[in-house]
C-alpha positions as CSV (number, residue, x, y, z in Angstrom):
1,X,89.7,107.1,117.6
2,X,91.0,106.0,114.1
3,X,88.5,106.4,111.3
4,X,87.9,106.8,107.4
5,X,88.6,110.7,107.0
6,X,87.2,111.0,103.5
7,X,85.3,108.3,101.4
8,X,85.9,110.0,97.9
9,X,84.2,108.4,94.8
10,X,85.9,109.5,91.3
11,X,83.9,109.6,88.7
12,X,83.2,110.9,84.9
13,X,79.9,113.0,83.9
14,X,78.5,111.6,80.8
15,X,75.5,113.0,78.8
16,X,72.7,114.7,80.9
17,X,73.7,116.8,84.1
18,X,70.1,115.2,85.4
19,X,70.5,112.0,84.6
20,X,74.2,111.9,85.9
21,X,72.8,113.6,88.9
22,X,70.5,110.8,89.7
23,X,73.4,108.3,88.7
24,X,75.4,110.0,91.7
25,X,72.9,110.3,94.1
26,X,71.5,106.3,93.6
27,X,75.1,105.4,94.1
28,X,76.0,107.6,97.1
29,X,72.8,106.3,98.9
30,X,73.7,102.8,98.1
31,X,77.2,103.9,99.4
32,X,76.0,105.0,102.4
33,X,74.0,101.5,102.8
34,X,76.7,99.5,102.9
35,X,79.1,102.0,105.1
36,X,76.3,101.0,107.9
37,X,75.8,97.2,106.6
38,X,79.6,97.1,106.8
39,X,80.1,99.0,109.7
40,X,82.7,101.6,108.6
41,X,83.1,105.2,110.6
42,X,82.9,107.7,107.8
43,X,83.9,111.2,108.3
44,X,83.1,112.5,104.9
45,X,81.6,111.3,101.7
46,X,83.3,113.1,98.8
47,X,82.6,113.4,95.2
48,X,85.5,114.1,92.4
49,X,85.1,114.8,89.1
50,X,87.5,115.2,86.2
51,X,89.5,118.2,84.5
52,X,88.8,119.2,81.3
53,X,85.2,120.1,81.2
54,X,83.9,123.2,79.7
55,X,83.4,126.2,82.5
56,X,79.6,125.9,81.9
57,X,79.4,122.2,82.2
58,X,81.3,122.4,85.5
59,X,79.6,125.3,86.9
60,X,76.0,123.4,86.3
61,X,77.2,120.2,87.8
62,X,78.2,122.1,90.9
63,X,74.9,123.5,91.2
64,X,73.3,120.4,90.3
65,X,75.2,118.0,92.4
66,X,75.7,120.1,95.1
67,X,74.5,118.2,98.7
68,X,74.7,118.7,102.2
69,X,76.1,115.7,103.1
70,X,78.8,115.9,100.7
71,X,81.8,117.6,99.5
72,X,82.3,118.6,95.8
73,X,85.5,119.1,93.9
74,X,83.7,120.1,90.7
75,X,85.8,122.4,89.4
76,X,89.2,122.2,87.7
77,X,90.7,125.1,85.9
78,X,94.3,126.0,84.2
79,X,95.9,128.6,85.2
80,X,96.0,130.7,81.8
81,X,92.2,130.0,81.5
82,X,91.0,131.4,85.1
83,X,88.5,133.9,85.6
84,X,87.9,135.4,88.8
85,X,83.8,136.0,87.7
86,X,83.8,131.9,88.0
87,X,85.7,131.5,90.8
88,X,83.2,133.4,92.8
89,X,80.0,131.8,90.5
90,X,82.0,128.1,92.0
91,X,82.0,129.0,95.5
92,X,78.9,131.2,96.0
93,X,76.8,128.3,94.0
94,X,77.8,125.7,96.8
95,X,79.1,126.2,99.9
96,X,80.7,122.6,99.5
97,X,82.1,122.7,96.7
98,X,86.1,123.3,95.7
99,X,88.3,124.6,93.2
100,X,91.8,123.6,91.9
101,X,93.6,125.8,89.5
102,X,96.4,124.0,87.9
103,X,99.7,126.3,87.9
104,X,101.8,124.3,85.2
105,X,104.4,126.9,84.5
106,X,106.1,130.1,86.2
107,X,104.6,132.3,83.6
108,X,101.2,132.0,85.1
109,X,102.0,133.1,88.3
110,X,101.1,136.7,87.7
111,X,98.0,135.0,86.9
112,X,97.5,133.6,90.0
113,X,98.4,137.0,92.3
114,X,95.8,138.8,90.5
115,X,93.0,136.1,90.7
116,X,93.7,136.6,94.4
117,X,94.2,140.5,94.5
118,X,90.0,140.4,92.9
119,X,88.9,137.5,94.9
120,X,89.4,139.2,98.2
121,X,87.1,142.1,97.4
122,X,84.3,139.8,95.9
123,X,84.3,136.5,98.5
124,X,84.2,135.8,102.3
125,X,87.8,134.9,103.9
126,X,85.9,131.7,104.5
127,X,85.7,131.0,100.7
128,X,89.1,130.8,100.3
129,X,89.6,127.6,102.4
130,X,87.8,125.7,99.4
131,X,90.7,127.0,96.8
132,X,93.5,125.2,96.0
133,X,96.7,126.1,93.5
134,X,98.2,122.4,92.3
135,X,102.1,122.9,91.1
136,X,102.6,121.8,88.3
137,X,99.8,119.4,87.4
138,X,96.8,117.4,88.9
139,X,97.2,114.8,91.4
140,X,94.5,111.9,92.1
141,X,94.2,111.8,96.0
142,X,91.1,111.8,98.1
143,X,92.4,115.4,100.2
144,X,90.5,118.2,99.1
145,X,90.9,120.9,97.4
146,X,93.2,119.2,95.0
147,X,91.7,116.2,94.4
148,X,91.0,115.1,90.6
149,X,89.7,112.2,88.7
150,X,91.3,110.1,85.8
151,X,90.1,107.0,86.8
152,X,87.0,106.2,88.1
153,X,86.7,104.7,91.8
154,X,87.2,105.3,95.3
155,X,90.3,106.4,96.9
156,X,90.3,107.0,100.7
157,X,92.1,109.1,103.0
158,X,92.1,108.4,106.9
159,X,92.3,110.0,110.4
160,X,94.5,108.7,111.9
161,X,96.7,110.7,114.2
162,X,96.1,108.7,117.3
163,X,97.1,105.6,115.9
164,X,100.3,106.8,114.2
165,X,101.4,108.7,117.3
166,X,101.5,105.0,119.1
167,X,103.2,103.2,115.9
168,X,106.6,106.1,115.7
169,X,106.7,104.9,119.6
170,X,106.7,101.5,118.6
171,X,103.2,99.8,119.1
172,X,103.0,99.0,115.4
173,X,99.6,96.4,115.8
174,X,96.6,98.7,116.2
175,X,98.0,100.6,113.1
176,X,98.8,97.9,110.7
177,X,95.3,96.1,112.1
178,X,93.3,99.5,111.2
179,X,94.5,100.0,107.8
180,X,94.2,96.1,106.6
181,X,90.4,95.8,108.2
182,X,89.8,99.1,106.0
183,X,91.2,98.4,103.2
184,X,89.5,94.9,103.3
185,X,85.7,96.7,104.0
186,X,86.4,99.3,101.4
187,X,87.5,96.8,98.6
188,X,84.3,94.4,99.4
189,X,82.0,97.9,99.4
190,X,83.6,99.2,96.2
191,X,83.1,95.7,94.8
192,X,79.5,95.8,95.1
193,X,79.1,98.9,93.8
194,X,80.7,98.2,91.1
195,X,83.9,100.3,91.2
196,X,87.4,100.1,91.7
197,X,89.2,100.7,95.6
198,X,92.3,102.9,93.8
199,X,93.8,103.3,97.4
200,X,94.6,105.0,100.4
201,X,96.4,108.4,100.4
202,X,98.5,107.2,103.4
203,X,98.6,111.3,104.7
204,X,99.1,111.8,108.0
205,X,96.8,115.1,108.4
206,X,95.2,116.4,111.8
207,X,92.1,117.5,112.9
208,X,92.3,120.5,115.2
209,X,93.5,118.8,119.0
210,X,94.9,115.3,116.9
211,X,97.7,117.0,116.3
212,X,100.6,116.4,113.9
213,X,103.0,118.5,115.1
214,X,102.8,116.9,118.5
215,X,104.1,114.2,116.4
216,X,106.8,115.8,115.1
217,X,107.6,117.6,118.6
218,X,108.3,114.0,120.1
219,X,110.4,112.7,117.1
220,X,112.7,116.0,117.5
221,X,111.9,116.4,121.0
222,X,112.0,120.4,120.5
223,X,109.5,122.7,119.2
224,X,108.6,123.1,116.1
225,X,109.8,124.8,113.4
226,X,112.8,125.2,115.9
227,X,116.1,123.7,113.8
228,X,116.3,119.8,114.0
229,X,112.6,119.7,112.8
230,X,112.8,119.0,109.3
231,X,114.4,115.9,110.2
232,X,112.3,114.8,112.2
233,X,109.1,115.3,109.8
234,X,111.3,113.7,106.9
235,X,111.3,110.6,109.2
236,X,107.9,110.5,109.6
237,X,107.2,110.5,105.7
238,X,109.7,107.5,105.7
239,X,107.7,106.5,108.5
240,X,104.7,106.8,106.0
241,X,106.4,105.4,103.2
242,X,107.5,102.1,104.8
243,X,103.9,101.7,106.1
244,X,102.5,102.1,102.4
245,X,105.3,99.4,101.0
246,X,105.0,97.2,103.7
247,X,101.5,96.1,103.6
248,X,101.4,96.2,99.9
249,X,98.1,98.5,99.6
250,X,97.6,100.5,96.7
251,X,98.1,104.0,97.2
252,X,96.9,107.7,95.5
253,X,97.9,111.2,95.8
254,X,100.7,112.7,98.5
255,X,101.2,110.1,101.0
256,X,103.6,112.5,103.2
257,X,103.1,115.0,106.0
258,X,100.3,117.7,105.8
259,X,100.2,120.6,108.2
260,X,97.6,122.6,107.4
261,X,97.6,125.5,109.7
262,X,93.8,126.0,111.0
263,X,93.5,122.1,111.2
264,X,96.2,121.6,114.0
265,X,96.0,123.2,117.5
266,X,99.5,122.9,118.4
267,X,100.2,124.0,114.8
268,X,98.3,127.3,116.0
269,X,99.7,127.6,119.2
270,X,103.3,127.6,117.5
271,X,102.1,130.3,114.4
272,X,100.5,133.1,117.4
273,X,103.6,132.9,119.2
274,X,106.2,133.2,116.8
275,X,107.6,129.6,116.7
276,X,106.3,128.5,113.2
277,X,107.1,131.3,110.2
278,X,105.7,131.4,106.4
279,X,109.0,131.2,106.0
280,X,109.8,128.3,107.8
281,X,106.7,126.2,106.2
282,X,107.3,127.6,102.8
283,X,111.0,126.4,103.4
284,X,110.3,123.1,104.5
285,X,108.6,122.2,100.8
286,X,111.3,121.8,99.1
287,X,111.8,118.1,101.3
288,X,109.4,117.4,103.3
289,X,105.7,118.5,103.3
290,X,102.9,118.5,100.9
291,X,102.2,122.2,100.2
292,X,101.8,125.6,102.2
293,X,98.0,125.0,103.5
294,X,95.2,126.9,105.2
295,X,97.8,129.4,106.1
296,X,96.0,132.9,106.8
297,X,98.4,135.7,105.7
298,X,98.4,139.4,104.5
299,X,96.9,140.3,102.0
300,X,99.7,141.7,100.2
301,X,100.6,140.9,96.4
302,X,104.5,140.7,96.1
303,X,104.1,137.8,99.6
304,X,101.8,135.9,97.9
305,X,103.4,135.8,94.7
306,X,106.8,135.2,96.4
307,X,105.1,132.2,98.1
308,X,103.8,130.4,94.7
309,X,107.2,131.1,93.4
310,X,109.5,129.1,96.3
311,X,106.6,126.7,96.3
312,X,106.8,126.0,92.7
313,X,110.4,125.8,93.0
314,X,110.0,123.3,96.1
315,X,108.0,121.1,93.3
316,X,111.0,121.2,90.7
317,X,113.7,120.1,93.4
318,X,111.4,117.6,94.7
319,X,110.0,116.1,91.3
320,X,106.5,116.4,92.7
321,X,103.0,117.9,92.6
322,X,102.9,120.6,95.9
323,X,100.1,122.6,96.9
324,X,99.0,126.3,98.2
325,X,95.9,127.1,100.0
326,X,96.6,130.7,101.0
327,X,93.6,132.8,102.8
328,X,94.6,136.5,102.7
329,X,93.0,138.7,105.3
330,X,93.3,142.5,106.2
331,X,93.7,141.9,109.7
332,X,97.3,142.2,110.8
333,X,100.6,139.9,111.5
334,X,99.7,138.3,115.2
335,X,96.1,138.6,115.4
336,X,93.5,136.0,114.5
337,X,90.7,135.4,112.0
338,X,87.7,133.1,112.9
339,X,87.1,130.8,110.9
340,X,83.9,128.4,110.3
341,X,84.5,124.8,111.4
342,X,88.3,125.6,112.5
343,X,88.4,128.7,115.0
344,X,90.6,131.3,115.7
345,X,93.6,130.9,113.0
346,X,96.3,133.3,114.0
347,X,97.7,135.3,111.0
348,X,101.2,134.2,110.2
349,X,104.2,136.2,110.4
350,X,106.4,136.4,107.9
């Protein structure tokens, strides 16, 4: 069943964390009003703020905003200014909170290696699911962990897998009909809220059994990352890309294939037996997917850096911001972690 995966509101601190904290949490509960009133299935409510802020500032809004019922992506951080003591302050503070740390140049990737060579001996594996590297700049976009505000409003991703699978086979309606009744509810609810509806991140992500590589599987009609797959997820970001045209609805962030690892089954299923590489997702940047996500891997140095550096070169070639969410692990090539909220993620062979 199709529904709103993340209802994100961007917005700018000003003056008092208290009284900005109050600010938030009268809106979010007027938010949450009209999401019933309105009668819109919400996954997840999600609050962005800005980069830029001093360390301190951002560390106290985390702990001050910080909410059960919502995720945070309070923290922004450049790569040359990165400190691994904060890191950990960020995610120990909140468990739902989330870190970016821009990666603007190659220079800064030694930066990076090391922040992760320290973070695994002072967080849980499960911390590093909330950390994300964005190459070579800040994106706006609803998905999490990247997500940043310039502009306040509310942007929107969806869940959408079932939908989409029926629309590549040709029963375009339920689709189109989804996203138009959304976007229609979200512009009325932003409207009386007093905000802006900045768009849908047209994404097509999965959720554990809503699978995108089944997707992909029947476009290419052989296993993935088998050869004839790239094509067949480059047509379903055209796929993606005609929908957002098309219907002529604003749209933030990515709007291409994601395949984060622990969030697809099948995705799984391919990494534990061999089928699906680091290679092969790493390789498969530089035209058609979004980043190298929520891939478990050793926790070795020189394959970590190696990573951020064909990532970051995937984002030169393709002119666009690409992400890393990388969870290093001790365990070996072909066993699994568990995971909170995802499972058993097998580690990834090289």
């Amino acid at each position: 069943m199709a529904l709103i995966r993340s209802l994100t509101i961007h917005i700018k601190p000003l003056g008092d964390v208290k009284d900005f904290k109050d600010l938030v949490d009268e809106r979010l509960d007027i938010i949450k009003k009209l999401v019933r009133e309105l009668g819109l299935d919400v996954w997840s409510y999600r609050i962005v703020l800005p980069p830029g802020l001093p360390t301190d500032y951002q560390l106290r809004l985390t702990q001050d905003l910080c909410r059960d019922d919502v995720l945070l992506a309070s923290y922004h951080v450049d790569a040359s200014e990165v400190r691994s003591e904060d890191i950990v302050s960020v995610l120990t503070s909140c468990e739902r909170s989330y870190i970016t740390i821009r990666l603007p140049t190659t220079d800064l990737i030694d930066n990076v290696t090391n922040l992760y060579s320290k973070l695994i001996k002072s967080i849980d594996v499960n911390d590093f699911t909330r950390l994300g590297i964005s190459i070579p700049d800040y994106i706006v976009t609803p998905y999490f962990p990247l997500a940043t505000t310039y502009d306040e409003g509310i942007s929107v991703a969806l869940r959408y897998v079932d939908l989409f699978y029926r629309y590549v086979r040709g029963d375009e309606e339920p689709l189109i009909k989804f996203i138009l009744n959304t976007s229609k509810l979200v512009n009325e609810l932003a409207g009386r809220v007093g905000m802006k509806f900045l768009g849908f991140d047209y994404s097509l992500s999965p959720w554990l059994s809503e699978s995108v590589v089944g997707i992909i599987e029947y476009l290419s009609g052989i296993k993935f990352a088998y050869p004839g797959s790239g094509y067949a997820v480059k047509k379903l970001n055209e796929l993606i890309g005609r929908l957002s045209s098309t219907l002529g609805i604003s749209n933030v962030g990515f709007n291409e294939v994601m395949l984060p690892v622990a969030e697809d089954d099948l995705l799984k299923e391919r990494v534990a037996e061999g089928s699906v590489t680091l290679k092969d997702l790493t390789y498969l940047c530089s035209y058609c997917l979004v980043g190298v996500d929520m891939v478990v891997l050793r926790d070795d140095a020189n394959l970590i850096k190696g990573v951020v550096k064909d990532v970051f070169t995937s984002s030169i070639i393709k002119g666009r911001v690409i992400g890393v969410r990388l969870i290093p692990t001790n365990a070996s090539e072909g066993s699994e972690v568990l995971l909170k909220r995802f499972g058993k993620v097998p580690v990834i062979k090289v």
